[in-house]
N, CA, C and O atoms as a GROMACS GRO file, in nm:
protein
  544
    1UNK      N    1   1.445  -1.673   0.555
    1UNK     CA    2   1.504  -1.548   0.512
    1UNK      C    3   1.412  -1.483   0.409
    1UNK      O    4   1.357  -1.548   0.321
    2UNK      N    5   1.397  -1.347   0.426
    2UNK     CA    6   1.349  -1.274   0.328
    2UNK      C    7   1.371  -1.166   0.310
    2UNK      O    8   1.367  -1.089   0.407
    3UNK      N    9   1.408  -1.111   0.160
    3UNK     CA   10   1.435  -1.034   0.122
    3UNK      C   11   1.315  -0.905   0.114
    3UNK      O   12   1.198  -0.941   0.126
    4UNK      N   13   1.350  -0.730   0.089
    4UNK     CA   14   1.262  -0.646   0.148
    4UNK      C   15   1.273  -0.574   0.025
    4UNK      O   16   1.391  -0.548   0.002
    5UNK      N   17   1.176  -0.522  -0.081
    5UNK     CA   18   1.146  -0.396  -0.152
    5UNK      C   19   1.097  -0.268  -0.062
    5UNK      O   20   1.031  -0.261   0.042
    6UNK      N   21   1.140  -0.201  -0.120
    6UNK     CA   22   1.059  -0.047  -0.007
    6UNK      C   23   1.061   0.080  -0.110
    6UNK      O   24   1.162   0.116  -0.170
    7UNK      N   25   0.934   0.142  -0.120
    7UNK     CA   26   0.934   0.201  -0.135
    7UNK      C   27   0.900   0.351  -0.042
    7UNK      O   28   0.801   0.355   0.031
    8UNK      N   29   0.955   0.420  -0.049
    8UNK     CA   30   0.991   0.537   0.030
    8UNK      C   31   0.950   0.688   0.024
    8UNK      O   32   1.031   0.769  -0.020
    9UNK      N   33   0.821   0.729   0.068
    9UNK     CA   34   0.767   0.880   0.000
    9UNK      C   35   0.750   0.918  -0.116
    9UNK      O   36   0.800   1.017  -0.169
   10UNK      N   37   0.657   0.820  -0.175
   10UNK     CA   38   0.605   0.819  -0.238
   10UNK      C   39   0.456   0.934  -0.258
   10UNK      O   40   0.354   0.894  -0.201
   11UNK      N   41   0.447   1.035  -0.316
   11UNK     CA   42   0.362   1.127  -0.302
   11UNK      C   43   0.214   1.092  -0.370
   11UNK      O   44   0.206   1.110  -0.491
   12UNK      N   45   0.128   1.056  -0.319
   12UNK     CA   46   0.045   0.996  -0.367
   12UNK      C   47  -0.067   1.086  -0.395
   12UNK      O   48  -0.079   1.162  -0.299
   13UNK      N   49  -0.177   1.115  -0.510
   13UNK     CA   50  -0.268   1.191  -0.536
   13UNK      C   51  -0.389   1.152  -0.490
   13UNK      O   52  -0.418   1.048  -0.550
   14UNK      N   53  -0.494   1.189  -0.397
   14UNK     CA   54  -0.566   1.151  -0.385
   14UNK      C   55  -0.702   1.244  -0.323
   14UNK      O   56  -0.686   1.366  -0.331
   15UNK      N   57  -0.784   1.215  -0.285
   15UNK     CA   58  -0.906   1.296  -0.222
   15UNK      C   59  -0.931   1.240  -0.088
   15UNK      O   60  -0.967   1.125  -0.064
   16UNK      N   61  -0.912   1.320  -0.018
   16UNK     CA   62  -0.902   1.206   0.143
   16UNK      C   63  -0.937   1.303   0.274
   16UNK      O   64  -0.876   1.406   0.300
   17UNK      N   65  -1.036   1.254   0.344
   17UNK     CA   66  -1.099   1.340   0.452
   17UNK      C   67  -1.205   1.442   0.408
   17UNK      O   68  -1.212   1.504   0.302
   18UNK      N   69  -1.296   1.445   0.526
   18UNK     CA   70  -1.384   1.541   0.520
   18UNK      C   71  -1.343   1.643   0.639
   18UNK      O   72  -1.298   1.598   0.745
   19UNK      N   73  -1.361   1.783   0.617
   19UNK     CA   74  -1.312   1.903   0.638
   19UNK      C   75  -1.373   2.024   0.666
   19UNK      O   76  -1.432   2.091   0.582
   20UNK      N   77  -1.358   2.059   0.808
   20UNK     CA   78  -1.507   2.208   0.847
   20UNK      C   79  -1.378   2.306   0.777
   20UNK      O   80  -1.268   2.274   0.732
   21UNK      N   81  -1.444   2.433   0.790
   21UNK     CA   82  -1.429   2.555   0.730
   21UNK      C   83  -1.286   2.568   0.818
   21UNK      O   84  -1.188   2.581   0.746
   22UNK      N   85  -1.268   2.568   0.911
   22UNK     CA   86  -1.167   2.559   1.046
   22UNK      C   87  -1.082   2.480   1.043
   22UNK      O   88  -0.985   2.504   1.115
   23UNK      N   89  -1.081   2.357   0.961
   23UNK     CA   90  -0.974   2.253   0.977
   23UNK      C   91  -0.829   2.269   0.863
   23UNK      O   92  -0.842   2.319   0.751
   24UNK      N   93  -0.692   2.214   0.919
   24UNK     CA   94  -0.613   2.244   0.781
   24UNK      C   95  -0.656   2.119   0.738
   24UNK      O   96  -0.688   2.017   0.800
   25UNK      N   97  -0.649   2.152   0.588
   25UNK     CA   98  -0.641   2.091   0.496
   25UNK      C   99  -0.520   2.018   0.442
   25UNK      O  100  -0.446   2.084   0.368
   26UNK      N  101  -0.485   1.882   0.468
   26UNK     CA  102  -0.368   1.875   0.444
   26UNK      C  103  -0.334   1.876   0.278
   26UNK      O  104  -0.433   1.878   0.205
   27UNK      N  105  -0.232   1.874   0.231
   27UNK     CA  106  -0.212   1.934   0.045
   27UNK      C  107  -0.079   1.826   0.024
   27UNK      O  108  -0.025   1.811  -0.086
   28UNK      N  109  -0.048   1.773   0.114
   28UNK     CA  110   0.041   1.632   0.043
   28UNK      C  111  -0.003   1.486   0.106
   28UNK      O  112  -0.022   1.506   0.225
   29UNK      N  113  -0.020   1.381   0.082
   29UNK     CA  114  -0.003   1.229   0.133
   29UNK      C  115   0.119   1.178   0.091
   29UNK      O  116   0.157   1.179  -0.026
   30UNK      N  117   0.191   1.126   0.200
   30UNK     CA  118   0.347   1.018   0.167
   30UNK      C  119   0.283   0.859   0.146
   30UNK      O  120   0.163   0.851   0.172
   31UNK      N  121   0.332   0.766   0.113
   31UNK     CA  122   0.307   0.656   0.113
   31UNK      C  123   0.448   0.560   0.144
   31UNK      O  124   0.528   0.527   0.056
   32UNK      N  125   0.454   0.538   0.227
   32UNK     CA  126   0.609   0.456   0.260
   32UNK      C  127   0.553   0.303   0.292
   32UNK      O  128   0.489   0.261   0.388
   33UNK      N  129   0.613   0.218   0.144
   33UNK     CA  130   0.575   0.076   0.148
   33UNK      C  131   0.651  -0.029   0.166
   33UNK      O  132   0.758  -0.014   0.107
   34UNK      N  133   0.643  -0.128   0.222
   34UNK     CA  134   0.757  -0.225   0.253
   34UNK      C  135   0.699  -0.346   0.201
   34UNK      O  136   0.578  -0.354   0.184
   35UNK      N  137   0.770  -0.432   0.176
   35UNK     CA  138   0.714  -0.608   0.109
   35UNK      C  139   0.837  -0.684   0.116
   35UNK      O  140   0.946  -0.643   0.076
   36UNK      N  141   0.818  -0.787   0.165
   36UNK     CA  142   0.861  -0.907   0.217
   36UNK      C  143   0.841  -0.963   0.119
   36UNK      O  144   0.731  -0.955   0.065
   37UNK      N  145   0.964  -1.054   0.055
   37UNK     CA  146   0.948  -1.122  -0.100
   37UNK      C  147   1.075  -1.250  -0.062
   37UNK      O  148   1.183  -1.239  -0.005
   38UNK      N  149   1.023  -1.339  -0.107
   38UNK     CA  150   1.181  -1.443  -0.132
   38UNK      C  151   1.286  -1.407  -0.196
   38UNK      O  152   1.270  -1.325  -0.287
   39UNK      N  153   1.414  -1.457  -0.168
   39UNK     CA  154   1.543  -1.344  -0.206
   39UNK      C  155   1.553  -1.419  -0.327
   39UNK      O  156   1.614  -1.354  -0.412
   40UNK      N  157   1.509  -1.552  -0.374
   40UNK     CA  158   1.527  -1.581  -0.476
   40UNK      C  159   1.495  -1.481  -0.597
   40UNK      O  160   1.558  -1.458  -0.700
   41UNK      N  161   1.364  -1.425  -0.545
   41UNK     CA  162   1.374  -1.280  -0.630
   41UNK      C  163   1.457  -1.174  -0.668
   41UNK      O  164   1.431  -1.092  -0.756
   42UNK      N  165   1.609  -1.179  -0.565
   42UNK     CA  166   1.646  -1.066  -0.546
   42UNK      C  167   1.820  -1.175  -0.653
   42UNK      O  168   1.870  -1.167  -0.765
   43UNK      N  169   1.843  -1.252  -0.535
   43UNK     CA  170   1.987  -1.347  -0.571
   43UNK      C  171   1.924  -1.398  -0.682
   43UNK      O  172   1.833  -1.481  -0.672
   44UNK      N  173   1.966  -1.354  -0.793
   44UNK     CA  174   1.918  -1.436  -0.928
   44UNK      C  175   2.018  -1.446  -0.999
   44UNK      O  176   2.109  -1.363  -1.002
   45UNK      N  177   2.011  -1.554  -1.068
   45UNK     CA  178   2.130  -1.589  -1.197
   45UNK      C  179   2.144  -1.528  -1.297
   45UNK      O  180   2.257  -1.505  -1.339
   46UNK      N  181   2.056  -1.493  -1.348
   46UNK     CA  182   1.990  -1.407  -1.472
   46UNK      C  183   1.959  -1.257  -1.423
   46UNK      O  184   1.897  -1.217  -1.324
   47UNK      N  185   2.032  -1.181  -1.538
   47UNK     CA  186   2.000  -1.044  -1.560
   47UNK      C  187   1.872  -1.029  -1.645
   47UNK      O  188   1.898  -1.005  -1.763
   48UNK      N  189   1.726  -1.036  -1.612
   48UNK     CA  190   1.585  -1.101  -1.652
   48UNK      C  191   1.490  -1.047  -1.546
   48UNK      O  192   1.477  -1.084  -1.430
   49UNK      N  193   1.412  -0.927  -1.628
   49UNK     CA  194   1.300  -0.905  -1.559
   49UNK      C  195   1.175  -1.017  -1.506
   49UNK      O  196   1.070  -0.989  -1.448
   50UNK      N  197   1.221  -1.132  -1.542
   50UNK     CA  198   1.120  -1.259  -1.505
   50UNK      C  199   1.176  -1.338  -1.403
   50UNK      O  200   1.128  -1.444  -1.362
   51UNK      N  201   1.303  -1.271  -1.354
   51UNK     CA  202   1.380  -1.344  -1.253
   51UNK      C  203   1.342  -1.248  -1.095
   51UNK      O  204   1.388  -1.262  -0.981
   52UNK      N  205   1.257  -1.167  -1.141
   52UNK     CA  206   1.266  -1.058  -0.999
   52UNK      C  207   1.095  -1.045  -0.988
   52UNK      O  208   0.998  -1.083  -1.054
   53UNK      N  209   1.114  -0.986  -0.894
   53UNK     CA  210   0.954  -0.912  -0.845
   53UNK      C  211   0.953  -0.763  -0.909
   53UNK      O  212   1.027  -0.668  -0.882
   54UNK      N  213   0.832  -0.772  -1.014
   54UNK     CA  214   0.846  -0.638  -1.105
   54UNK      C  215   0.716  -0.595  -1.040
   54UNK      O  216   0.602  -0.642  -1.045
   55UNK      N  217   0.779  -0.471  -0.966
   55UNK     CA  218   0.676  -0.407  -0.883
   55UNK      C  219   0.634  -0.283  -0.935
   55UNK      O  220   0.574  -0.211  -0.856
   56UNK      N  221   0.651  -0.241  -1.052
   56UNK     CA  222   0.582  -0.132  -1.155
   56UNK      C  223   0.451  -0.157  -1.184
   56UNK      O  224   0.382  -0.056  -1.194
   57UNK      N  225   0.392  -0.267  -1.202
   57UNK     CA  226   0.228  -0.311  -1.171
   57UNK      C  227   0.149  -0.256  -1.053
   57UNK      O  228   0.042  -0.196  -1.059
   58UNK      N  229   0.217  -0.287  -0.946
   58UNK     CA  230   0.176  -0.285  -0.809
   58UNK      C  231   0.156  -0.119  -0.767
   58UNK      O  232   0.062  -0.072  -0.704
   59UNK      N  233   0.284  -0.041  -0.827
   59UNK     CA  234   0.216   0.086  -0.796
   59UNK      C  235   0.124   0.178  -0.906
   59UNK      O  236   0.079   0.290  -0.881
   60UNK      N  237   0.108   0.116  -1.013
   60UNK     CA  238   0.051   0.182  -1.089
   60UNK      C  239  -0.046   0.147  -1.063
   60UNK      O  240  -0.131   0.236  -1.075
   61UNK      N  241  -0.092   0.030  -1.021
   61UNK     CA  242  -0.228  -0.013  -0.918
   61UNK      C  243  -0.295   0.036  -0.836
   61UNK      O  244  -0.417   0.027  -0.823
   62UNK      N  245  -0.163   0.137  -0.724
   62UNK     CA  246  -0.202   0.205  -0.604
   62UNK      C  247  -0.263   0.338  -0.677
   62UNK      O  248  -0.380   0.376  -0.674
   63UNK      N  249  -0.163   0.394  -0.738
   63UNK     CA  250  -0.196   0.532  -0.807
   63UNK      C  251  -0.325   0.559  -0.869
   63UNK      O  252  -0.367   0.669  -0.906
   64UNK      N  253  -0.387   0.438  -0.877
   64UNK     CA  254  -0.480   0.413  -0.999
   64UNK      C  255  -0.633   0.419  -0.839
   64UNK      O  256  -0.741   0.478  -0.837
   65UNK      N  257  -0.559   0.324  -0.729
   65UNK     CA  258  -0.659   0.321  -0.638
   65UNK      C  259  -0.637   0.448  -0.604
   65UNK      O  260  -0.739   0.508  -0.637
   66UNK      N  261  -0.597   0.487  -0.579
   66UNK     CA  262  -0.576   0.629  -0.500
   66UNK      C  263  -0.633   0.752  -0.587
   66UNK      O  264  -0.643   0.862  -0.531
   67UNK      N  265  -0.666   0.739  -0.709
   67UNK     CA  266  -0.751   0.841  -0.759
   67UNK      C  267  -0.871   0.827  -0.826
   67UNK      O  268  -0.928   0.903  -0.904
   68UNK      N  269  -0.909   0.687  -0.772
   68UNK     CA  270  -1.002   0.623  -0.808
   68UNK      C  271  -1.131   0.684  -0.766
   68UNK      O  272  -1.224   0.685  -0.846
   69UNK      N  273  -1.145   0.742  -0.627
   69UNK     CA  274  -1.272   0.775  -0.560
   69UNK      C  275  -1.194   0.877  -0.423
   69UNK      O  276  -1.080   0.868  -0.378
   70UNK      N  277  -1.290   0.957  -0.389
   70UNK     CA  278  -1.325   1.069  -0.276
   70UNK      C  279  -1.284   0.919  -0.141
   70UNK      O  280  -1.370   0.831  -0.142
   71UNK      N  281  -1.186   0.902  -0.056
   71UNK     CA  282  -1.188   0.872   0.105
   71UNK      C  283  -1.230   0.895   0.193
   71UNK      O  284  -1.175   1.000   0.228
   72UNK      N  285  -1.306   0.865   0.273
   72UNK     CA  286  -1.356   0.929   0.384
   72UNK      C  287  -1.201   0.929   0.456
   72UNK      O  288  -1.135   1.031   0.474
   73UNK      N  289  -1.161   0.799   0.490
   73UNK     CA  290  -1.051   0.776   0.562
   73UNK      C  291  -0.899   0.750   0.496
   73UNK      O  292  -0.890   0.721   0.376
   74UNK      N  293  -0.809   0.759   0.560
   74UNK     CA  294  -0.722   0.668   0.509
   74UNK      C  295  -0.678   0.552   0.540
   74UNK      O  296  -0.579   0.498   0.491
   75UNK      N  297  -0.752   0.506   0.627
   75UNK     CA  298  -0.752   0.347   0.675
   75UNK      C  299  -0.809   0.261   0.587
   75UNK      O  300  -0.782   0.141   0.591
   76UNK      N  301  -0.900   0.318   0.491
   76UNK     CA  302  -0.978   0.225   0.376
   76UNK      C  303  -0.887   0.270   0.243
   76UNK      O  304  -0.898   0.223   0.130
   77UNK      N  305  -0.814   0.351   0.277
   77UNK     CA  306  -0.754   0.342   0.100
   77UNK      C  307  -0.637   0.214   0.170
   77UNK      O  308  -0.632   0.105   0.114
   78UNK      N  309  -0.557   0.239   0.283
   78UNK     CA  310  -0.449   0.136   0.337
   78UNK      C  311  -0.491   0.007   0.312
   78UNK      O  312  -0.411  -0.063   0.249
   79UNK      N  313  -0.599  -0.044   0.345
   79UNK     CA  314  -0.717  -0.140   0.326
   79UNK      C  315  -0.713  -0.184   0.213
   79UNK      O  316  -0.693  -0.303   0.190
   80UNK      N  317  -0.730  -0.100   0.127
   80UNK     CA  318  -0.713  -0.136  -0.054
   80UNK      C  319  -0.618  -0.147  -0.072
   80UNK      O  320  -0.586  -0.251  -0.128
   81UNK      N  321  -0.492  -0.028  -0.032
   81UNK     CA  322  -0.365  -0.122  -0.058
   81UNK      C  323  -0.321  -0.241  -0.054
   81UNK      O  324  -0.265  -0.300  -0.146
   82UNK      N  325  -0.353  -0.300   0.102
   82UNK     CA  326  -0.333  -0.405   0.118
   82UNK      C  327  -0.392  -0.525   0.014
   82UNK      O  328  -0.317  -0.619  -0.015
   83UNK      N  329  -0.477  -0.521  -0.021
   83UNK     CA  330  -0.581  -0.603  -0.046
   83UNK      C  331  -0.525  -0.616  -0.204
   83UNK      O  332  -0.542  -0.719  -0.271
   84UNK      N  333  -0.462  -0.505  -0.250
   84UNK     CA  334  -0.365  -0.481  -0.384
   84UNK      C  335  -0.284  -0.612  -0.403
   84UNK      O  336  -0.302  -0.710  -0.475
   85UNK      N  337  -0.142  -0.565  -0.266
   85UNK     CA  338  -0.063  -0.629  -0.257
   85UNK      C  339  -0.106  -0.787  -0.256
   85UNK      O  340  -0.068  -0.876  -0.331
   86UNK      N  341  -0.186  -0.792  -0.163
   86UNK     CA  342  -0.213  -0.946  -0.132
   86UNK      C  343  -0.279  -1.035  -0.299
   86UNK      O  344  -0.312  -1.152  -0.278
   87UNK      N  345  -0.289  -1.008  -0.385
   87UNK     CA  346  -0.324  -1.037  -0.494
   87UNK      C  347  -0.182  -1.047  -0.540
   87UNK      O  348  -0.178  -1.092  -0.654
   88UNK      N  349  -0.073  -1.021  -0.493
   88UNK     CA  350   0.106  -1.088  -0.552
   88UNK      C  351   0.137  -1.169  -0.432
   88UNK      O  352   0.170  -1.134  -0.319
   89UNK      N  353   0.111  -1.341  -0.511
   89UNK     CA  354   0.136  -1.433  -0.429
   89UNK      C  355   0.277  -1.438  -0.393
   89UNK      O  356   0.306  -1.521  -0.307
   90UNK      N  357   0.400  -1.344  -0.456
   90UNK     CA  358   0.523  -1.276  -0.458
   90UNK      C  359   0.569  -1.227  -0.288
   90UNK      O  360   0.672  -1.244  -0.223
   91UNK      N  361   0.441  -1.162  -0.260
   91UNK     CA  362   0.445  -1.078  -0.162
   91UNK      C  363   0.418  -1.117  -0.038
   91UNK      O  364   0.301  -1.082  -0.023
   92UNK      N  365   0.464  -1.183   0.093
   92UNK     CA  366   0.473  -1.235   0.180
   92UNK      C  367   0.426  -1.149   0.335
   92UNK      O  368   0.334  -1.190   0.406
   93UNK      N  369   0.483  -1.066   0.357
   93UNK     CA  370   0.427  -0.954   0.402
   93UNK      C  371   0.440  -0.790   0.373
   93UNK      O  372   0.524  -0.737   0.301
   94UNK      N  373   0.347  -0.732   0.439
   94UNK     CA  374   0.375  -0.600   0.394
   94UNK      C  375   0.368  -0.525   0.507
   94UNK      O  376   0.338  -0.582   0.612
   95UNK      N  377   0.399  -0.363   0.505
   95UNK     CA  378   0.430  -0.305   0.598
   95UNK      C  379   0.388  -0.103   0.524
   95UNK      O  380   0.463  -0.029   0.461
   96UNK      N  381   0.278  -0.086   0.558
   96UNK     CA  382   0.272   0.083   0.464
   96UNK      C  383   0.251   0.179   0.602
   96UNK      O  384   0.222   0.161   0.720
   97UNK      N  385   0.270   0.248   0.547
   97UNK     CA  386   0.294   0.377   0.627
   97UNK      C  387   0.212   0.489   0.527
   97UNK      O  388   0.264   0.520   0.420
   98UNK      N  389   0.088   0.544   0.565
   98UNK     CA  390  -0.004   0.634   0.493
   98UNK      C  391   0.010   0.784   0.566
   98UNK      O  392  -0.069   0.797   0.659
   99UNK      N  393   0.096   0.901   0.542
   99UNK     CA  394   0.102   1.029   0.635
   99UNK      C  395   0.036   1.072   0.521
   99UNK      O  396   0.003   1.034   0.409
  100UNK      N  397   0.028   1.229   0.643
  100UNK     CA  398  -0.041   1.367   0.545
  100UNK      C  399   0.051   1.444   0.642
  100UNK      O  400   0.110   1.417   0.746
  101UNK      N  401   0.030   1.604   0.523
  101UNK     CA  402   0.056   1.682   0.601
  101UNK      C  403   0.013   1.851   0.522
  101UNK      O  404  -0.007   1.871   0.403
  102UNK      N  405   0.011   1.933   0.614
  102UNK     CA  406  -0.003   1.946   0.766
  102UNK      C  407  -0.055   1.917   0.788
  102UNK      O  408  -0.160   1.876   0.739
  103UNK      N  409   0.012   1.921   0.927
  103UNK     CA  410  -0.140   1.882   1.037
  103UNK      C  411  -0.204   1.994   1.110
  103UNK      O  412  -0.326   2.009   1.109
  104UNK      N  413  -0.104   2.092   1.187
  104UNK     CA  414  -0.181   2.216   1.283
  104UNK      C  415  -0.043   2.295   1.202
  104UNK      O  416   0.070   2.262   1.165
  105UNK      N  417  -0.148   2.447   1.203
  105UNK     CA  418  -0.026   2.560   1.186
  105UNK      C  419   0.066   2.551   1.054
  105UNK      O  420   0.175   2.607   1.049
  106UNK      N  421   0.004   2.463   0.927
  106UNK     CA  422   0.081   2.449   0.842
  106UNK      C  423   0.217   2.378   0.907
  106UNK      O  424   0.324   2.433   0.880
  107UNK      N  425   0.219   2.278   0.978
  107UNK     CA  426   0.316   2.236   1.007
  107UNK      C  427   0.239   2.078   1.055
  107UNK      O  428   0.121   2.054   1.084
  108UNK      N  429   0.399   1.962   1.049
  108UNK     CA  430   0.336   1.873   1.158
  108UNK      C  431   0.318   1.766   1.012
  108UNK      O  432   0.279   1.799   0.900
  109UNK      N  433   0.367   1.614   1.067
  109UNK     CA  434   0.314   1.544   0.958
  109UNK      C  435   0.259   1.378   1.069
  109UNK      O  436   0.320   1.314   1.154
  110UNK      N  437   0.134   1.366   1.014
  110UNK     CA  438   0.081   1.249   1.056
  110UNK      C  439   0.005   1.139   0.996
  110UNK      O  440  -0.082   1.147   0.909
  111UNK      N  441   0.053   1.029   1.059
  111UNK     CA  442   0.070   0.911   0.959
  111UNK      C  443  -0.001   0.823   1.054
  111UNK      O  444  -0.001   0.845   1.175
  112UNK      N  445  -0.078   0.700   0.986
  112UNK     CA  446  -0.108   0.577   1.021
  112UNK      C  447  -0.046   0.442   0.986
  112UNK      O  448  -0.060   0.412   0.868
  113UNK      N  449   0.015   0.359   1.060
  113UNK     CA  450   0.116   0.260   0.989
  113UNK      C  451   0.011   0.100   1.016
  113UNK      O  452  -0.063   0.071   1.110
  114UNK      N  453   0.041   0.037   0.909
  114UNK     CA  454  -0.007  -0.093   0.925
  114UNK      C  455   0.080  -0.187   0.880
  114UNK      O  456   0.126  -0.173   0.767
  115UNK      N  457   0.130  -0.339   0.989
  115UNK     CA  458   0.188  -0.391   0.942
  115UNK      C  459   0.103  -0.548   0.938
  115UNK      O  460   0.036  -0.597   1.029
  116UNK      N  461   0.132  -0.610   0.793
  116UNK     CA  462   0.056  -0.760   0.782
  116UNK      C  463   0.139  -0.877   0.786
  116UNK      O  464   0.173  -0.927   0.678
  117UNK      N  465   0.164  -0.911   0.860
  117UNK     CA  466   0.285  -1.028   0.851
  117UNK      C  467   0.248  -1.177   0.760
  117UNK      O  468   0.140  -1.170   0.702
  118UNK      N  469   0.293  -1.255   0.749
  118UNK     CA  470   0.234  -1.356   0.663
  118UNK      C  471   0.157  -1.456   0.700
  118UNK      O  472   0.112  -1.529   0.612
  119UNK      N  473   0.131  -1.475   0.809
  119UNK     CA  474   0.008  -1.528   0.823
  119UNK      C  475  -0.121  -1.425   0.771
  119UNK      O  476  -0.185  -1.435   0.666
  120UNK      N  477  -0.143  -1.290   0.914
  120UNK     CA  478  -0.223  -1.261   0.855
  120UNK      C  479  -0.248  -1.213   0.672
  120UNK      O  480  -0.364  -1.198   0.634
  121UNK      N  481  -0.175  -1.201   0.608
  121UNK     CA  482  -0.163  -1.226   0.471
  121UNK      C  483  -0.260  -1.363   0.366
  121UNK      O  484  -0.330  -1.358   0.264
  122UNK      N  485  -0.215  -1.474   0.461
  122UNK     CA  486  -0.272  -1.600   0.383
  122UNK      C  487  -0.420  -1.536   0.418
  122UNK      O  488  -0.491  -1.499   0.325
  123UNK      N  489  -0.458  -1.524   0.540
  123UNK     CA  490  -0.646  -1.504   0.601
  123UNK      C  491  -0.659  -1.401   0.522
  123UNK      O  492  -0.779  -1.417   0.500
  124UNK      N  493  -0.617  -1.263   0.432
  124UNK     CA  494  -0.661  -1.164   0.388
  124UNK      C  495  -0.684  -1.237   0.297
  124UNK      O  496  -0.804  -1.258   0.279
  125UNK      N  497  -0.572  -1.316   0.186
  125UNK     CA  498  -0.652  -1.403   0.090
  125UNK      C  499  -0.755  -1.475   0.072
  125UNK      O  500  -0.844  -1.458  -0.012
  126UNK      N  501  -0.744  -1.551   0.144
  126UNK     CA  502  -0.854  -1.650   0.196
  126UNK      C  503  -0.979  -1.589   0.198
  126UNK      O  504  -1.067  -1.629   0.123
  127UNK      N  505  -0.999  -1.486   0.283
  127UNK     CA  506  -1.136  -1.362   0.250
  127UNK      C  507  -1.164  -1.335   0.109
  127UNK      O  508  -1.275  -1.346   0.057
  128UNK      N  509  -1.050  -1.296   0.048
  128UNK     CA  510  -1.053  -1.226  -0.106
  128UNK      C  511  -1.102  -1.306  -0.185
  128UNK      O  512  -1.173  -1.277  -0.280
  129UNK      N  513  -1.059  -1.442  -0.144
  129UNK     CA  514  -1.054  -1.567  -0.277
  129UNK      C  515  -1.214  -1.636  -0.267
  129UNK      O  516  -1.273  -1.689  -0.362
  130UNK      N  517  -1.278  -1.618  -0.099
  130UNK     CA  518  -1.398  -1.649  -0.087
  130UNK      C  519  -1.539  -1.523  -0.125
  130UNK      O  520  -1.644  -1.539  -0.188
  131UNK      N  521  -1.490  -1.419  -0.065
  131UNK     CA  522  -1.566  -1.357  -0.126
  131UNK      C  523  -1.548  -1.314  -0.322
  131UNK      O  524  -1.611  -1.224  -0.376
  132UNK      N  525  -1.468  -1.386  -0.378
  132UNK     CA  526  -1.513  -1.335  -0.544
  132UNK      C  527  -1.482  -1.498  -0.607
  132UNK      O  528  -1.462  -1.520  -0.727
  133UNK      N  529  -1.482  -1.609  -0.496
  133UNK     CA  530  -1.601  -1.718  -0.534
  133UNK      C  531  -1.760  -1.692  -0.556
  133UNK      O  532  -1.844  -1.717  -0.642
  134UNK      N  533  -1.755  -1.633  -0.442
  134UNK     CA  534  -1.932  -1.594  -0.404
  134UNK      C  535  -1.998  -1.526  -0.507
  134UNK      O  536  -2.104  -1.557  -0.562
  135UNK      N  537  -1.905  -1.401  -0.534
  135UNK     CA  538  -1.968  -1.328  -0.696
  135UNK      C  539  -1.941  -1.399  -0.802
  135UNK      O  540  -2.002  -1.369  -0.905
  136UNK      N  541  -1.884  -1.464  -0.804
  136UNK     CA  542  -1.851  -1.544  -0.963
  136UNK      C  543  -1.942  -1.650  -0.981
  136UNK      O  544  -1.937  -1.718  -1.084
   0.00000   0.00000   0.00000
C-alpha cells in the first residue's frame, strides 16, 4: 500500500523552448506532480512535522530548478525533476505532468507526462549515487 501527495497546477516560472518569429509563444507552464510515499507518512500518531513527508523542500527545489537556466526542452527540466525527487528516499514513485500553453491560436494546452515507478526509481539512484561517487 501506498499512500499519494499531488500536487496540482502548479504554475511554474521558467525559460523553455526555442521560437521562430511565427511560432506562439507559450506564457504559462502547469506542473502536475504525483509521489508515491508510505502511508506511515500519512497514518501517524503524532501531530509532528517529523512524522510526515515535508514536501516544502522539494518544491522550492523545483522552483529553484526551473529558474535556474534557459531549456531547450521540457523533457530535461522533467529529467531534473525527477532526479530532484529521487534524492527523497521518502519518495517511491513519481508521476509529473509538464504542460504549456498556448499552443495554436492562443488557445490549446500541451503537456508531456512521465511516469517512474519504483523500480525504475532505485536504477535512477543507482546512476545518481554512481555518477557523484565518480566526482567525489
Amino acid at each position: 500500500m501506498l499512500s499519494t501527495i499531488e500536487l496540482k497546477q502548479l504554475a511554474i516560472e521558467c525559460s523553455l523552448g526555442n521560437y521562430g518569429p511565427e511560432d506562439v509563444i507559450p506564457n504559462t507552464h502547469i506542473l502536475d506532480l504525483t509521489l508515491k510515499i508510505d502511508p506511515k507518512l500519512v497514518l501517524i500518531e503524532f501531530d509532528k512535522m517529523d512524522c510526515v513527508f515535508d514536501y516544502d523542500p522539494l518544491i522550492v527545489e523545483i522552483d529553484r530548478l526551473a529558474k535556474e537556466q534557459h531549456y531547450i526542452t521540457q523533457e530535461w527540466l522533467m529529467t531534473r525533476i525527477v532526479h530532484t525527487c529521487a534524492a527523497y528516499d521518502a519518495i517511491h514513485a513519481v508521476e509529473l505532468l509538464l504542460s504549456k500553453r498556448p499552443v495554436l491560436q492562443e488557445s490549446g494546452q500541451l503537456g508531456v507526462r512521465l511516469k517512474i515507478g519504483a523500480e525504475e526509481l532505485k536504477k535512477i539512484r543507482l546512476t545518481l549515487d554512481t555518477q557523484k561517487s565518480q566526482l567525489g
